[in-house]
DOKOL-882845 format. One line per 10 residues: number of its first residue (from 1); for each residue x, z, y of C-alpha. Coordinates in steps of 0.2 Angstrom, whole numbers, plus 2048, in hexadecimal, padded with zeros to 3 digits. Layout:
// residues N
NUM = X,Z,Y ~ ...
***
This chain:
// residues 513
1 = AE3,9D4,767 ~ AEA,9D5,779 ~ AFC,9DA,774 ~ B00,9C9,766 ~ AF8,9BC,773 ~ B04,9C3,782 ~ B12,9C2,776 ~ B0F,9B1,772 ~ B0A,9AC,783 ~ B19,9B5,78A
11 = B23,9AD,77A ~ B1D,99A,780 ~ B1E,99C,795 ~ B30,9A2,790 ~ B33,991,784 ~ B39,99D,777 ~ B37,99B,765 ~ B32,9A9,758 ~ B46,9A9,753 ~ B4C,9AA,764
21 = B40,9B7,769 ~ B43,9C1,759 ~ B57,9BF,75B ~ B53,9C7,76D ~ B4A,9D4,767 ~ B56,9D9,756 ~ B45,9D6,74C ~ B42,9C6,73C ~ B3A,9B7,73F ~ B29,9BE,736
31 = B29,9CD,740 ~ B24,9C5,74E ~ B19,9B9,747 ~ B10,9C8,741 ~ B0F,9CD,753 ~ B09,9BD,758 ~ AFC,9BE,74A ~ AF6,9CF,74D ~ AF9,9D2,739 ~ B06,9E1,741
41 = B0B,9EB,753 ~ B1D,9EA,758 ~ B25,9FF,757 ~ B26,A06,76A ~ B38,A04,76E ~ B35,9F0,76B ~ B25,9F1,777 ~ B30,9F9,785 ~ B3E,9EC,780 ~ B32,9DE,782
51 = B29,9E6,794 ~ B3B,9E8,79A ~ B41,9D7,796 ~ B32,9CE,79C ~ B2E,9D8,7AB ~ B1C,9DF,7A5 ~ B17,9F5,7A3 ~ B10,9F8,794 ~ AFD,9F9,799 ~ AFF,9E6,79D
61 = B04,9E2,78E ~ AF9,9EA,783 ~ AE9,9E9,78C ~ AEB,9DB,79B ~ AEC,9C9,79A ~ AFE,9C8,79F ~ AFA,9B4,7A8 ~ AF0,9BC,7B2 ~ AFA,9CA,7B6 ~ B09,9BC,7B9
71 = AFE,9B2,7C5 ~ AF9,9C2,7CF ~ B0D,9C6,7D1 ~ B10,9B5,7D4 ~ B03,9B6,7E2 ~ B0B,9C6,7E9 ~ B1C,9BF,7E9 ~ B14,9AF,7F2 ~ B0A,9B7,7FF ~ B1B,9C2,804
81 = B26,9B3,803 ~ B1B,9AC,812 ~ B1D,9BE,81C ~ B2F,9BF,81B ~ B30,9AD,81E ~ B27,9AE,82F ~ B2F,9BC,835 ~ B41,9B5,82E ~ B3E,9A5,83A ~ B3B,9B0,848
91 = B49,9BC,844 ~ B56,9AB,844 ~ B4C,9A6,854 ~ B4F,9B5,85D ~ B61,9B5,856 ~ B65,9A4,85B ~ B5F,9A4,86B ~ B6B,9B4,870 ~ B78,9AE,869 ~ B78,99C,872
101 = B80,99A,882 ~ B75,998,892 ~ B78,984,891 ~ B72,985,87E ~ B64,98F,886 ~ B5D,982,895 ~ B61,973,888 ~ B57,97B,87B ~ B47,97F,886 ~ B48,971,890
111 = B45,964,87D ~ B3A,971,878 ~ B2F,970,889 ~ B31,95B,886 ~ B29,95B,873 ~ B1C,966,87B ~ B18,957,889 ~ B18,94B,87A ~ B0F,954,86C ~ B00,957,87B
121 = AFF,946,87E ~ AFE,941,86D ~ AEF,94F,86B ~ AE7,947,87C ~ AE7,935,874 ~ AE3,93A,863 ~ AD3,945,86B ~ AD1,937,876 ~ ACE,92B,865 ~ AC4,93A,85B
131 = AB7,93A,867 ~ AB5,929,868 ~ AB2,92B,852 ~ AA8,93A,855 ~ A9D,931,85F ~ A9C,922,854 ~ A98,92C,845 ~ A8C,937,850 ~ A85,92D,85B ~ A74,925,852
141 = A6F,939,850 ~ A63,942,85A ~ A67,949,869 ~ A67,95B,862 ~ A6F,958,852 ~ A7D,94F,859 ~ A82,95B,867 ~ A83,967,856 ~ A8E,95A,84C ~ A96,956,85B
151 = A9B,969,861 ~ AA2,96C,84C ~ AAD,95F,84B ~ AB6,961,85C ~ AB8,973,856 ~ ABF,96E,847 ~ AC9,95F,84E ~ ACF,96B,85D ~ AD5,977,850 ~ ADE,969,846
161 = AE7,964,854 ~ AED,974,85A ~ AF2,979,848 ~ AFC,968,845 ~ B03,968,856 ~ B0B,97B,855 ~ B11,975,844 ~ B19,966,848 ~ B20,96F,859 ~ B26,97E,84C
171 = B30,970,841 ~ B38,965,84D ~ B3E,977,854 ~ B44,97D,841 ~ B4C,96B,83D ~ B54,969,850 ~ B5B,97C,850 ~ B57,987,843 ~ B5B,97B,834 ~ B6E,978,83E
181 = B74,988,845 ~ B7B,996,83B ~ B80,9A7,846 ~ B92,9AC,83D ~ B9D,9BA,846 ~ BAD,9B5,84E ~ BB9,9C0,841 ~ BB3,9B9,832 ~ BB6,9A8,839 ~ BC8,9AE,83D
191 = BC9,9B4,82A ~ BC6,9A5,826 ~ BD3,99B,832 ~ BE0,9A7,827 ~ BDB,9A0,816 ~ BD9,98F,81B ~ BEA,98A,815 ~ BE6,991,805 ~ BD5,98A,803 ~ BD9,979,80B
201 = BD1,96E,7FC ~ BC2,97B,7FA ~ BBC,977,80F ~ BC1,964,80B ~ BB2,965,801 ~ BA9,96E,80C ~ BAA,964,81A ~ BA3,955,811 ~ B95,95E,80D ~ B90,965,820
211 = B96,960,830 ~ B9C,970,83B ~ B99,972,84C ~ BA3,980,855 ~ B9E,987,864 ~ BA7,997,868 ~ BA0,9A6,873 ~ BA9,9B7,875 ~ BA4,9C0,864 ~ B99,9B2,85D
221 = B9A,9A0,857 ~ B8C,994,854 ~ B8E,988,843 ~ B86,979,841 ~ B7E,979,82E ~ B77,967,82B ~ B6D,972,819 ~ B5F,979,81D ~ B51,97C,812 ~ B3E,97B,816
231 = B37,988,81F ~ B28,990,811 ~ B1B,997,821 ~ B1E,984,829 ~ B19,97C,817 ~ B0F,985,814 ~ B06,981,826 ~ B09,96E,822 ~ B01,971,810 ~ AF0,977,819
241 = AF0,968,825 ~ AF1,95C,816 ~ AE5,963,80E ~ ADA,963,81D ~ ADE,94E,820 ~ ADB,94B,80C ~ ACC,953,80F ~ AC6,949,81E ~ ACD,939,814 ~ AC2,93E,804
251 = AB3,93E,810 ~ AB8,92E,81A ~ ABC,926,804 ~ AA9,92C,801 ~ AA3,922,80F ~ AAC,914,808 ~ AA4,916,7F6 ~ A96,915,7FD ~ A97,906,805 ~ AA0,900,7F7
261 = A90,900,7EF ~ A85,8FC,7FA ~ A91,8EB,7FA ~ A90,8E9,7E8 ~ A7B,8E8,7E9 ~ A7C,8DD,7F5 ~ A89,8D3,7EB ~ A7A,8D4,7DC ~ A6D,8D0,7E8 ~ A75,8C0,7EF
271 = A75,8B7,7E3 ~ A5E,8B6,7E4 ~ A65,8A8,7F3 ~ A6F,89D,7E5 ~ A66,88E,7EC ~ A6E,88E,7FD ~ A7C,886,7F9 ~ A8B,88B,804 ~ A83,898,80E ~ A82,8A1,7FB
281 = A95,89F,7F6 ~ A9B,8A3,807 ~ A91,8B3,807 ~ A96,8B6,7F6 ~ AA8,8B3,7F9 ~ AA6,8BF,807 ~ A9E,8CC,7FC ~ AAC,8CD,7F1 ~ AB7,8CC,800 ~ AB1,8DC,807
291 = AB1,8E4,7F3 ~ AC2,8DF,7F4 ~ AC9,8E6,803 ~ ABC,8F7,7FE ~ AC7,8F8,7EE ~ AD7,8F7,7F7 ~ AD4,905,803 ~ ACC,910,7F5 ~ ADB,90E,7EC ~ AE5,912,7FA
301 = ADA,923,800 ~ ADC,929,7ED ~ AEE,927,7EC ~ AEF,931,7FD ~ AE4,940,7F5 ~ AED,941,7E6 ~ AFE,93F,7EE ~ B01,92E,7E3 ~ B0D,91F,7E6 ~ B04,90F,7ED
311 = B08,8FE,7E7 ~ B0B,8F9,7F8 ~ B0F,8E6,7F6 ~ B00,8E4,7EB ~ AF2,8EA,7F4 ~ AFA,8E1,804 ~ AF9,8D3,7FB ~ AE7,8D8,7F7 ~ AE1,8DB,806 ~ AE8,8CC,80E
321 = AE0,8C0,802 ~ ACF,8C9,804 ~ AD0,8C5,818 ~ AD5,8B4,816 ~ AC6,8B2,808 ~ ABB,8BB,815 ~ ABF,8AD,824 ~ ABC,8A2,816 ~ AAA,8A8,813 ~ AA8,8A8,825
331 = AAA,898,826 ~ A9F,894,819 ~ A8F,89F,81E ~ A92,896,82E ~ A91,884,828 ~ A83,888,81C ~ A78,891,829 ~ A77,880,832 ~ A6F,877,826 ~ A60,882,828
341 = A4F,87E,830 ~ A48,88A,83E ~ A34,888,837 ~ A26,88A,847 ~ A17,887,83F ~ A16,891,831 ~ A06,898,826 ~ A0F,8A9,821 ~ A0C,8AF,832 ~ 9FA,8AB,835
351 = 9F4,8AB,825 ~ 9E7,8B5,829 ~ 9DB,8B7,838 ~ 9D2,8C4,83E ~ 9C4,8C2,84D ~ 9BE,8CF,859 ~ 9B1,8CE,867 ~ 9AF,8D9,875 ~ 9A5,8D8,883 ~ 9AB,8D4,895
361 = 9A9,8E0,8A2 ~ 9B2,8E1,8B4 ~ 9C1,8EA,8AF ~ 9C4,8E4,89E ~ 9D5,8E5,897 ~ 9DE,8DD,888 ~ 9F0,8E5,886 ~ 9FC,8E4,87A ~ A0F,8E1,87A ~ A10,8D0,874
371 = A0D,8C0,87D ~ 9F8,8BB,87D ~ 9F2,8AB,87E ~ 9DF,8A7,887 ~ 9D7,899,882 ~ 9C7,895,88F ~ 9B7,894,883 ~ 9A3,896,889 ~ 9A2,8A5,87F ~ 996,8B3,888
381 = 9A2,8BF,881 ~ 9B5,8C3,87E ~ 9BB,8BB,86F ~ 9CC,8C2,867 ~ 9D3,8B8,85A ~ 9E4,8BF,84F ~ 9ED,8B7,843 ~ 9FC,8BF,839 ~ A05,8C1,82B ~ 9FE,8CC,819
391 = A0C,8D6,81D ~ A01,8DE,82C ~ 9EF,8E4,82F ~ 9EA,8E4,840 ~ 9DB,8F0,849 ~ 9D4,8F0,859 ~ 9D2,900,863 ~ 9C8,8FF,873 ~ 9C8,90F,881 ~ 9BE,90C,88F
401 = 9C0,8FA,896 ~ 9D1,8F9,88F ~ 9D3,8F0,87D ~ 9E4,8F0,874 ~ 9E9,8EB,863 ~ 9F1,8F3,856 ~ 9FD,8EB,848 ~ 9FF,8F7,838 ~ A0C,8F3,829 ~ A05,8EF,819
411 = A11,8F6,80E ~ A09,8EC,7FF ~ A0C,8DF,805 ~ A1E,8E0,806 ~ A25,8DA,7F5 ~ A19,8C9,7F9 ~ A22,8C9,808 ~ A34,8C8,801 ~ A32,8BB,7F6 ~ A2C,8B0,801
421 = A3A,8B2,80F ~ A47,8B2,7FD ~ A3E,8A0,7F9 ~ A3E,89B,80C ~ A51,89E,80B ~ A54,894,7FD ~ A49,887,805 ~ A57,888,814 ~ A4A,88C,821 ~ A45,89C,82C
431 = A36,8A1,834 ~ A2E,8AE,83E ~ A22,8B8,830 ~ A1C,8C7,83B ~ A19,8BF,84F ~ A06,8C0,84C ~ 9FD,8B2,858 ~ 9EF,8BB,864 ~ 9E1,8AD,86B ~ 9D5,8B6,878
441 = 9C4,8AA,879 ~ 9BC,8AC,88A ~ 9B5,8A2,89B ~ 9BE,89D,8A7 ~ 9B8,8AB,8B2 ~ 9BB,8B7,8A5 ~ 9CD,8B3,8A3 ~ 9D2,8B4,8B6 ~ 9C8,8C3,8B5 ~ 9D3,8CB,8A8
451 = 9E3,8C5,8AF ~ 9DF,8CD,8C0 ~ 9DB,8DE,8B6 ~ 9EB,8DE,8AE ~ 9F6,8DD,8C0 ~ 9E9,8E9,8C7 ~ 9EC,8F5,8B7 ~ 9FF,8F3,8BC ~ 9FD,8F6,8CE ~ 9F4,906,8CB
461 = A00,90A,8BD ~ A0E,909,8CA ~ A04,912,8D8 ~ A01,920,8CD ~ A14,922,8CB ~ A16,923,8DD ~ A09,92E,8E0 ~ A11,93A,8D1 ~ A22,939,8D9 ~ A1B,93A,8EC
471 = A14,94A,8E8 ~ A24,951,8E0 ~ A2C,94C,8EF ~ A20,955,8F8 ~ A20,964,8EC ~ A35,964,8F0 ~ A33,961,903 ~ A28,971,902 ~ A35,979,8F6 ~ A43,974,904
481 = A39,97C,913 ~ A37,98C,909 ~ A49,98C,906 ~ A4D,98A,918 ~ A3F,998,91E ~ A48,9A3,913 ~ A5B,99F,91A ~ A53,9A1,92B ~ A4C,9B2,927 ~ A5D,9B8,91D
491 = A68,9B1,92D ~ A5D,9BD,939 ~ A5D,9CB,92F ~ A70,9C9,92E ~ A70,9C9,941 ~ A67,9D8,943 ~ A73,9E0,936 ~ A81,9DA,93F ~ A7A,9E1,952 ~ A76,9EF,949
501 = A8A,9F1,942 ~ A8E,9EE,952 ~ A82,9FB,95C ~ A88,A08,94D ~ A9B,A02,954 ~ A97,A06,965 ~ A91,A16,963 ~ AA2,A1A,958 ~ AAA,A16,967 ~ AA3,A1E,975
511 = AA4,A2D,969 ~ AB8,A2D,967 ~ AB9,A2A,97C
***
């Protein structure tokens, strides 16, 4: 079945009818439609008629699939178009450059040298600017992970850069010189003085169509050629590069879905703060705001990747009605957050209490980070009442003399949690639901006694650093006196080498006299 499906693919890539393929080949209409059909086989000389015709042997089209077989050749002819293109730009590189005068030359290098100052300090600002992103995007990694990141990217951004500046270097050259200059022999040029009377309408024409610049030289002249077509190695170059930014801009459009998302949620989950009033319409007019201005640069990225037109006017439009509602929402969050109540004494964060005692030796301690309040009391004993929210449990661990205090997260608590602070917004007030309130419940003595321990346990804290860093000082004073023995030793061993060079060089002397 090979043999009548290449016939009717080669049939339809050609845009030929049965008739018109049948006319070509001297067979009927149903002849070839019995081809097509597999219902007969074409006689031999109308096989090699049809191989010679279409450029195929006759393997390939009795056993191959003859699309594949074009692609492949298509490939080849592709890949060597690129080869002779490259070494064709530097063949008319060489050629122009011998051919131009040594003004031409020093004019030539010198522009060439300035695009090179130019393009580098376009590639200093723009790595100057990529690592200031790298870092941003980087920078909330670990310190391990980030020097990784960190080193890829600038490999890849380096290389980018390099690659786009050689190919923007290689196109100013082609479009400034290559594209414009055309190296023509003197004597053809005079050939064609001779018929210029005869073909005086004929070069009327052709100087509308390109602008020639003469510059003569002993057996060659240099032409001006404003037509020059696109350079298939450079494109090519430029092809890879795009590719490489659409890429970068599908990742950057991800990030933007993403958060296009996340926006959307938020959008679903403001409206649990209905109730508020103005603080709810302006961060719902800001939602949509930012949804807004998400679509608009979406829209935008995809267009870039698939190479389609923007409606420019449009999404301007969008996006500057989307800021001027954001200020707008600003605006209103601001004026609804005033008529909020800041809320002090509260019950959700001391709703429950919890009491320890302890007992009071000489260098008791209580630690902890937050701020402890000691109420004097004729308790025998150290009392330590917390209270705090449901949303923590509290335990006390004591080591030795020093006590500290421990808040843990109870994670079934947390949905409790929520829809209280949802109704305290609605309510319009805002309060503190996890600063826990610690009471120590001691005499008068015992509370001095505490307070002293605490500065003491700070003094000692900060002794023992100085202790730990005299002692490496030491360590290194002992480090630096071993370094200077051994200078000492290494400078008198290089004066007895030298007395002995010198002993060794009287000795050669006495000899020779």
């Amino acid at each position: 079945m090979k043999l009548s499906e290449n016939l009717k693919r080669i049939r339809k890539e050609n845009n030929l009818s049965q008739e018109q393929l049948a006319e070509q080949l001297g067979v009927s209409r149903q002849s070839v439609s019995k081809w097509e059909s597999g219902q007969s086989y074409p006689e031999m000389d109308k096989v090699l008629l049809i191989c010679k015709l279409y450029n195929f042997n006759m393997d390939e089209l009795m056993n191959e699939n003859v699309k594949e077989v074009n692609e492949t050749k298509q490939a080849k002819i592709n890949i060597n178009k690129y080869v002779d293109d490259f070494f064709a730009f530097i063949t008319k590189t060489v050629e122009m450059f011998s051919s131009m005068t040594f003004k031409q030359k020093l004019k030539c290098i010198i522009e060439q040298f300035l695009v090179i100052i130019v393009l580098g300090l376009g590639f200093l600002i723009i790595a100057d600017i990529g690592s200031l992103a790298i870092f941003g995007i980087l920078g909330s990694l670990p310190p391990e992970i980030y020097r990784f990141a960190r080193n890829i990217l600038q490999s890849v951004y380096i290389i980018l850069g390099i690659i786009m500046a050689v190919t923007i270097f290689l196109h100013i050259f082609k479009i400034r010189y290559l594209d414009y200059y055309e190296i023509v022999k003197e004597e053809d040029l005079s050939e064609n003085d001779k018929s210029e009377d005869q073909n005086k309408e004929k070069n009327t024409q052709g100087l509308e169509k390109q602008k020639i610049f003469l510059e003569k030289k002993k057996e060659k002249i240099i032409i001006r050629d404003p037509e020059h077509s696109q350079s298939r190695f450079l494109s090519g170059i430029i092809r890879m590069v795009l590719w490489f930014v659409k890429f970068i801009v599908a990742w950057i459009g991800l990030g933007f879905a993403v958060s296009l998302v996340c926006f959307v949620v938020l959008l679903v989950l403001s409206f649990l703060f209905v109730k508020t009033g103005l603080l709810f319409l302006g961060a719902l007019l800001g939602l949509l705001a930012a949804i807004s201005i998400h679509l608009v640069i979406l829209e935008l990225i995809y267009n870039f990747i698939m190479s389609k037109k923007s409606k420019k006017a449009r999404m301007g439009i969008s996006f500057v009605v989307a800021l001027i509602v954001g200020g707008i929402s600003i605006g209103m969050m601001v004026i609804g957050s005033t008529k909020f109540n800041i809320v002090k004494d509260t019950n959700l964060n001391n709703d429950i209490e919890e009491v320890f005692e302890v007992p009071m030796t000489e260098n008791l301690v209580i630690e902890h980070y937050r701020n402890i309040e000691y109420i004097e009391s004729d308790l025998p004993n150290v009392k330590i009442v917390v209270k705090h929210s449901k949303l923590h449990d509290v335990k006390m661990i004591q080591e030795g003399e020093v006590v500290d205090l421990y808040f843990m997260q109870d994670d079934t608590k947390i949905m409790e949690i929520i829809r209280d602070v949802i109704e305290d917004i609605n309510s319009k007030e805002i309060r503190n639901y996890y600063e826990p309130i610690i009471e120590v419940h001691a005499s008068k003595e015992s509370i001095e006694k505490m307070k002293q321990n605490i500065i003491t346990r700070k003094e000692n804290s900060q002794q023992e650093l100085i202790d730990e860093l005299n002692v490496k000082i030491n360590e290194l004073e002992i480090e630096n006196l071993d370094l200077e023995n051994k200078i000492h030793e290494k400078n008198i061993l290089l004066e007895e080498q030298d007395a002995q060079l010198q002993q060794m060089q009287n000795e050669i002397e006495m000899q020779e006299e």
